[in-house]
C-alpha positions in Angstrom: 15.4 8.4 2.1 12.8 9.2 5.2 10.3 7.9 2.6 11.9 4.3 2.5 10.8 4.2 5.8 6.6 4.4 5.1 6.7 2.2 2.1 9.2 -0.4 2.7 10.0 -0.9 6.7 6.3 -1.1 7.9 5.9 -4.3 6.0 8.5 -6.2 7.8 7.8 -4.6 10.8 4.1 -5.9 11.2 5.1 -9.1 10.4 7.5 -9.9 13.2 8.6 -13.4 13.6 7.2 -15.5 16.3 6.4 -14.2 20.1 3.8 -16.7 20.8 5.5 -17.8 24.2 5.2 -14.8 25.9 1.6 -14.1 24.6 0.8 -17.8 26.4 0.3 -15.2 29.8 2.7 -18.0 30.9 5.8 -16.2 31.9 6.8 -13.1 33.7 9.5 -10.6 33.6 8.6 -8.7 36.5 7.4 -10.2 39.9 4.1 -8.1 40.6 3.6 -6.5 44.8 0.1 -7.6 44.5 -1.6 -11.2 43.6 -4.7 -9.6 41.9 -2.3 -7.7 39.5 -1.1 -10.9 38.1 -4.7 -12.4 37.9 -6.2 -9.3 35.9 -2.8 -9.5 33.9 -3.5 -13.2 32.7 -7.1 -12.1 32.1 -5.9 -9.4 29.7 -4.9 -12.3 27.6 -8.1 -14.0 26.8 -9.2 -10.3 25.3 -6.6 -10.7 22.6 -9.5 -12.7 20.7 -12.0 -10.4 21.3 -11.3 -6.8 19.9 -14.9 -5.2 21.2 -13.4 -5.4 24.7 -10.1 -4.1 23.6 -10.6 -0.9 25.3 -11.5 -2.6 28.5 -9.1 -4.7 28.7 -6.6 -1.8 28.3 -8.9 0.0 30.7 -8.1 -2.8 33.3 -4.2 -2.8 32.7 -3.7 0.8 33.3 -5.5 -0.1 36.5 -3.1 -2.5 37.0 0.1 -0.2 36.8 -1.4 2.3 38.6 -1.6 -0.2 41.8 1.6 -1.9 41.0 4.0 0.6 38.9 6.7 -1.9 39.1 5.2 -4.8 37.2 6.4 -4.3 33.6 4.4 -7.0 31.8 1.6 -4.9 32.4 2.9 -2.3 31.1 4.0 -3.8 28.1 0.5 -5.8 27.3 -1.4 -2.2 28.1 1.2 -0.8 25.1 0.1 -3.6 22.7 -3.7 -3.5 23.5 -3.1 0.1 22.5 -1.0 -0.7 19.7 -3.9 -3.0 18.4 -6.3 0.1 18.5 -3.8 1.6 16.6 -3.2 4.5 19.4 0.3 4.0 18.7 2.0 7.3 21.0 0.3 5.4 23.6 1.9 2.8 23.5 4.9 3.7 22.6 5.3 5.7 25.9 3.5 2.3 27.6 6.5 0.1 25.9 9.4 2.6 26.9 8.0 2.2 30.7 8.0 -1.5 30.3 11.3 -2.2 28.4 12.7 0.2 31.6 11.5 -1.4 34.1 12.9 -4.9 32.8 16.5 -4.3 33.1 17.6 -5.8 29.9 15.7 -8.9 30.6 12.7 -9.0 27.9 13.8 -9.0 24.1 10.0 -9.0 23.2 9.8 -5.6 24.5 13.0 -3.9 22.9 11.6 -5.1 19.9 8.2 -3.7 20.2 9.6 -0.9 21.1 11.8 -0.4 18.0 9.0 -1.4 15.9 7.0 1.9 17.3 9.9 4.0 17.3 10.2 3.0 13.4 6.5 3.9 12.5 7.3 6.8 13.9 10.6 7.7 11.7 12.7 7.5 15.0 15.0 5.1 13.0 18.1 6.0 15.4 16.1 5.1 18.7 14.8 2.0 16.6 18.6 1.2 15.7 19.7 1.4 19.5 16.8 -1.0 20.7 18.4 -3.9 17.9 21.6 -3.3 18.8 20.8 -4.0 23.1 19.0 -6.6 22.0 21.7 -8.2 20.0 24.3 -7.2 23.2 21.7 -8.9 25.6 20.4 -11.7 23.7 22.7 -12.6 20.7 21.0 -15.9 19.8 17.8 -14.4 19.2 18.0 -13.6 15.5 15.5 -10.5 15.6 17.8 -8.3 16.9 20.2 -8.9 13.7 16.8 -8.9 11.4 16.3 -5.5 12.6 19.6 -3.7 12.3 19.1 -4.8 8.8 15.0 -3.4 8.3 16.8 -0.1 9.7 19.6 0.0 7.2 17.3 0.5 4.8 16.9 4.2 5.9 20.2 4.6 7.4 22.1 3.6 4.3 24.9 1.5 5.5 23.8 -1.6 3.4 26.9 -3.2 4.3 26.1 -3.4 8.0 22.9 -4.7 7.3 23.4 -7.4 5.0 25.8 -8.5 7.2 23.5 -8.5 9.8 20.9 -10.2 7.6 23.6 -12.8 7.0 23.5 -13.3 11.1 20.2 -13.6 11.2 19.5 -16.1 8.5 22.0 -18.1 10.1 20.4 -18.4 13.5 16.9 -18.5 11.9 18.2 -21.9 9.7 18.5 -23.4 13.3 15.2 -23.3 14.5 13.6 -23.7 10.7 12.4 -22.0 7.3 13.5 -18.7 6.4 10.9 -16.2 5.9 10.1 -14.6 2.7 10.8 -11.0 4.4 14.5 -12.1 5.0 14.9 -13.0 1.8 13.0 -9.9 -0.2 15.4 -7.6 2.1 17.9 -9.2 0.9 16.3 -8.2 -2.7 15.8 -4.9 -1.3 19.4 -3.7 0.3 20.9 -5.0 -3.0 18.5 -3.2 -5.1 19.3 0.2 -2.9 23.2 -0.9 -3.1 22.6 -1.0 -7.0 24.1 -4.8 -7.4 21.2 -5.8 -9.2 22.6 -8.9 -10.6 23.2 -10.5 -6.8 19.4 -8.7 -5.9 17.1 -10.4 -8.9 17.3 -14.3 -7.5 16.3 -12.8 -4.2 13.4 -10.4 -5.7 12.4 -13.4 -8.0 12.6 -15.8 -4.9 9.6 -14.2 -3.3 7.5 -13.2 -6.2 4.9 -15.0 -5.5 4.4 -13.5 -2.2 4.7 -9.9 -2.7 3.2 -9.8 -6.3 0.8 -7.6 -5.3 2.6 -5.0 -3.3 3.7 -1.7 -5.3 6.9 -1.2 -3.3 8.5 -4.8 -3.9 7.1 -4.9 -7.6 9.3 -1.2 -8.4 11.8 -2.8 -7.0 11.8 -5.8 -8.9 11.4 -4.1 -12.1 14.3 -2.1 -11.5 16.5 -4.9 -11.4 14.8 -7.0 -13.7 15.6 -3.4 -16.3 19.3 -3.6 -15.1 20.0 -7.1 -15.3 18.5 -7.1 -19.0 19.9 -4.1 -20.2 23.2 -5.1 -19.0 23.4 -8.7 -20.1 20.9 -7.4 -23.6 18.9 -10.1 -22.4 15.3 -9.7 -24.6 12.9 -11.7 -22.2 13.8 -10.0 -19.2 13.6 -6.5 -20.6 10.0 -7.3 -21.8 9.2 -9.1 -18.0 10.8 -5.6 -16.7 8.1 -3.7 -19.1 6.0 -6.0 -18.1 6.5 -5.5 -14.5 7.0 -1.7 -14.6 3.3 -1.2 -16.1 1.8 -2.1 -12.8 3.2 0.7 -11.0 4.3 3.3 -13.4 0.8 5.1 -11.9 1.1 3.8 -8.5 3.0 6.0 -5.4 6.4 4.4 -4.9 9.5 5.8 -2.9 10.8 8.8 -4.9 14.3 7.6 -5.2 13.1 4.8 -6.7 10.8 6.6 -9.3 13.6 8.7 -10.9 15.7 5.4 -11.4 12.4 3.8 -13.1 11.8 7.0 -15.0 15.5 7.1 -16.8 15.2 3.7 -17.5 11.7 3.7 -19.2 11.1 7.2 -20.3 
């Protein structure tokens, strides 16, 4: 299943849902000793737009935390300027020391932090981050989003899509759902093999993944299930149809065999 994790997870976890507060520079979780540390730290923000300084920037924030090791936002934005440079050890030791030094007061930077330990296969580290941030800040729907992203390699589909069920609920408050939401729905149902309650999911956010290898096995999977099962003629041939595109492509292995015994 480690596989799951490469093909499927990274694509929900680079599309986070919205942290554009705390990227306004406006806020602060920890109060820095020095007044010129918070000045270069709202400085590092207006680099965000400019990735040919990137490594100065991050240059400048290590400075930073070197003069004031207490002050965890800088931390944290020297972990995502790294992250952006796609030096992603560094800053995933850069977001441990941040989401420390915070005290269980910064939800942005548990979930950073999961998301590295994830792209590293750490799935139990990334499981842990959810879960405090869930414990600490159970109206933010994230936390419930990513218990059910790790599920997916864990295997308890259950927990997940009960978590997802969280999740969408809270997200409903503050507006649309997102298409990831729904296609993990699509996808833990899929895994679960209830392929008749995972195709109006899959189908739901066709359009948007159409293109993508991992979502379009999956969708011919169930699309081959559901027909077979129900001797349904049009979507046997959309499952064919479907399964064509990526019968040469490099999809999750579990996934393959199940493709392969029902195509030939």
């Amino acid at each position: 299943m480690k596989k799951l994790l490469t093909i499927f997870i990274l694509i929900f976890s680079v599309k986070t849902f919205s942290q554009d507060f705390y990227f306004s520079g406006k806020m602060n979780y920890c109060t820095p000793e020095h007044a010129d540390s918070k000045k270069g730290f709202e400085t590092a923000f207006l680099g965000l737009k400019y990735p040919q300084y990137y490594g100065g920037v991050t240059a400048l924030l290590l400075k930073i935390v070197e003069k004031d090791p207490k002050y965890c936002d800088a931390y944290f934005m020297a972990g995502y300027f790294f992250r952006l440079q796609e030096m992603h050890k560094e800053a995933l030791t850069l977001y441990y020391v941040a989401d420390s030094l915070a005290q269980n007061k910064a939800s942005i930077f548990k979930q950073n932090l999961a998301i590295e330990f994830m792209k590293f296969g750490k799935v139990d580290k990334a499981r842990q981050k959810y879960e405090e941030m869930i414990k600490y800040f159970p109206e933010n729907p994230e936390g419930y989003y990513g218990i059910g992203n790790t599920s997916i390699v864990m295997g308890d589909y259950d927990n997940g899509l009960k978590n997802l069920k969280q999740a969408e609920n809270l997200y409903n408050t503050s507006g649309k759902v997102k298409d990831d939401l729904i296609y993990m729905y699509g996808m833990l149902y899929t895994l679960k093999e209830n392929y008749d309650v995972a195709l109006p999911y899959l189908e739901d956010v066709y359009p948007t993944y159409k293109k993508d290898d991992g979502y379009l096995s999956l969708y011919a999977l169930a699309l081959i299930k559901v027909g077979k099962s129900k001797n349904d003629e049009k979507l046997i041939k959309k499952a064919q149809k479907t399964y064509d595109k990526v019968k040469d492509k490099v999809i999750v292995p579990e996934i393959r065999k199940k493709l392969n015994s029902e195509f030939g």
